[in-house]
C-alpha positions in Angstrom: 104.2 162.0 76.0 100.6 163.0 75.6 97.8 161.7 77.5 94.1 161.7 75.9 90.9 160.6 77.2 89.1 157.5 75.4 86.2 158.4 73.7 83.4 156.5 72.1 83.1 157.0 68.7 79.7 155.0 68.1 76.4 155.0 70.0 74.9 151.6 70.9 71.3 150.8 70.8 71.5 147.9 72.9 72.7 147.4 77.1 74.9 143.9 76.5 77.3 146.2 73.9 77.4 149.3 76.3 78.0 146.9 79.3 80.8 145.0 77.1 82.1 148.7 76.3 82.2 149.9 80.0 84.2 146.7 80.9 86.8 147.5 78.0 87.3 150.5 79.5 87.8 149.2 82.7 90.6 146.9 82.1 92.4 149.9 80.0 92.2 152.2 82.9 90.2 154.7 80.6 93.5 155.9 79.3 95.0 155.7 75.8 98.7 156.5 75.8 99.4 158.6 72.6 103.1 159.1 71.1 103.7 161.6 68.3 106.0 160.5 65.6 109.1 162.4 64.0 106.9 162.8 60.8 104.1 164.5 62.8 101.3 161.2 62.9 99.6 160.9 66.1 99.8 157.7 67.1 98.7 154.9 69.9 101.7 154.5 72.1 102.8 150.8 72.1 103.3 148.9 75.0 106.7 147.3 74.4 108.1 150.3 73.1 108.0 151.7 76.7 110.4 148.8 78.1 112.9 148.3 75.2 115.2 151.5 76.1 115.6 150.4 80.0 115.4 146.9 79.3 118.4 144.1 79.5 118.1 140.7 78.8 119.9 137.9 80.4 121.3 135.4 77.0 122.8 132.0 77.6 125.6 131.7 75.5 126.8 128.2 75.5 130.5 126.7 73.8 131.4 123.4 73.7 132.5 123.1 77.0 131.1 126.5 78.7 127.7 127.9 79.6 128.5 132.1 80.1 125.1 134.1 80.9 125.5 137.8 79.1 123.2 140.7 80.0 122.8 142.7 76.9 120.1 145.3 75.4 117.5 143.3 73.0 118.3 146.0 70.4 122.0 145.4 70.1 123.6 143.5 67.3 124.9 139.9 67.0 128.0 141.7 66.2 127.9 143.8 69.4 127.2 140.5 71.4 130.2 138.4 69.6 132.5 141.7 70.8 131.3 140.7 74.4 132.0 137.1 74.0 135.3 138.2 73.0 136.1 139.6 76.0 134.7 136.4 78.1 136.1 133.7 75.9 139.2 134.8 74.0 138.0 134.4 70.7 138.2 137.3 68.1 134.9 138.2 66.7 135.6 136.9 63.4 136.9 133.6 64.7 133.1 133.3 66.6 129.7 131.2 64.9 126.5 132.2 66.8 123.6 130.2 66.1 120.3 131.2 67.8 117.1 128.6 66.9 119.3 126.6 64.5 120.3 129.2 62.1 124.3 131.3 61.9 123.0 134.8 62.6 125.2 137.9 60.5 126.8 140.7 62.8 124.7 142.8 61.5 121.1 141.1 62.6 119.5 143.0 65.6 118.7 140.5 68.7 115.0 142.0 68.6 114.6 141.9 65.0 115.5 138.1 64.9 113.3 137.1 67.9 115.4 136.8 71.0 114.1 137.3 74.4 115.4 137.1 77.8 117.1 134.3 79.1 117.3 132.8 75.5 119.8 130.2 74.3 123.1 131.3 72.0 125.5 128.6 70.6 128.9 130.0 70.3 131.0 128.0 67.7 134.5 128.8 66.5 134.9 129.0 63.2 136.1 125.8 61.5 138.1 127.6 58.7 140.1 129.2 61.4 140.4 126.6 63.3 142.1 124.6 60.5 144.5 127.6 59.6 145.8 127.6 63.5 146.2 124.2 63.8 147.7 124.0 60.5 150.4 127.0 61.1 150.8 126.3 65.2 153.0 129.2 65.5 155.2 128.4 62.0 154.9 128.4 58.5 155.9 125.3 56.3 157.6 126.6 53.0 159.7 124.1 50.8 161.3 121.9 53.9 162.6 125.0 55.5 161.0 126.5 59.0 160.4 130.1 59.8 158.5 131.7 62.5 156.0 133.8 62.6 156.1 137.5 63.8 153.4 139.0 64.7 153.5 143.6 65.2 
């Protein structure tokens, strides 16, 4: 990371504008943080780029009947996060709805990219579809009047 001094660009004729000026570069510390980009542009560094790669955020991911809290990285997937509620519910991936602010989010939406912060609110749905098919099967399979069992490898 590269450190430069600020520097004034302009000259003010006036003592209210170099007085505003002096106060700006107060509450910045005098320091501009500088980042240099894979295609060589020197840029300004930005503040919430520093605390994405250490950060975790806390999500509530709540079921029907549940409430699990999930510490994940804000720039994981909702795909990544359903593998987690796998592990913590029981429920395959693909079985799993996630709704976040009303709308089904895709596996492939990032948590950052969609808006989610810490200590945010998840709904966890299993997916009717599936549901149907287990409840329809329940461990056989109806063909013409005659019963067989499933087998599962």
């Amino acid at each position: 990371m590269i450190k430069l001094r600020c520097k004034k660009f302009f000259r003010s004729n006036s003592k209210v504008a170099s007085s505003n000026a002096v106060v700006a570069d107060a509450k910045l510390g005098g320091e501009i943080k500088w980042e240099l980009r894979p295609g060589g542009m020197l840029v300004q560094k930005r503040e919430c780029a520093e605390n994405d790669g250490d950060s975790i955020i806390t999500l509530r991911v709540s079921t029907v009947t549940q409430c699990h809290h999930i510490s994940i990285q804000p720039t994981s997937s909702f795909g990544e996060l359903k593998m987690i509620l796998a592990m913590v519910t029981g429920l395959e991936p693909k079985e799993q709805r996630l709704l976040y602010k009303g709308k089904e989010r895709e596996d492939c939406e990032y948590l950052h990219m969609v808006g989610v912060k810490d200590k945010d609110k998840v709904l966890l749905f299993q997916d009717p579809s599936i549901k149907e098919r287990k409840l329809a099967t329940n461990g056989h399979v109806q063909v013409i009047g005659s019963t067989y069992h499933t087998i599962c490898v």
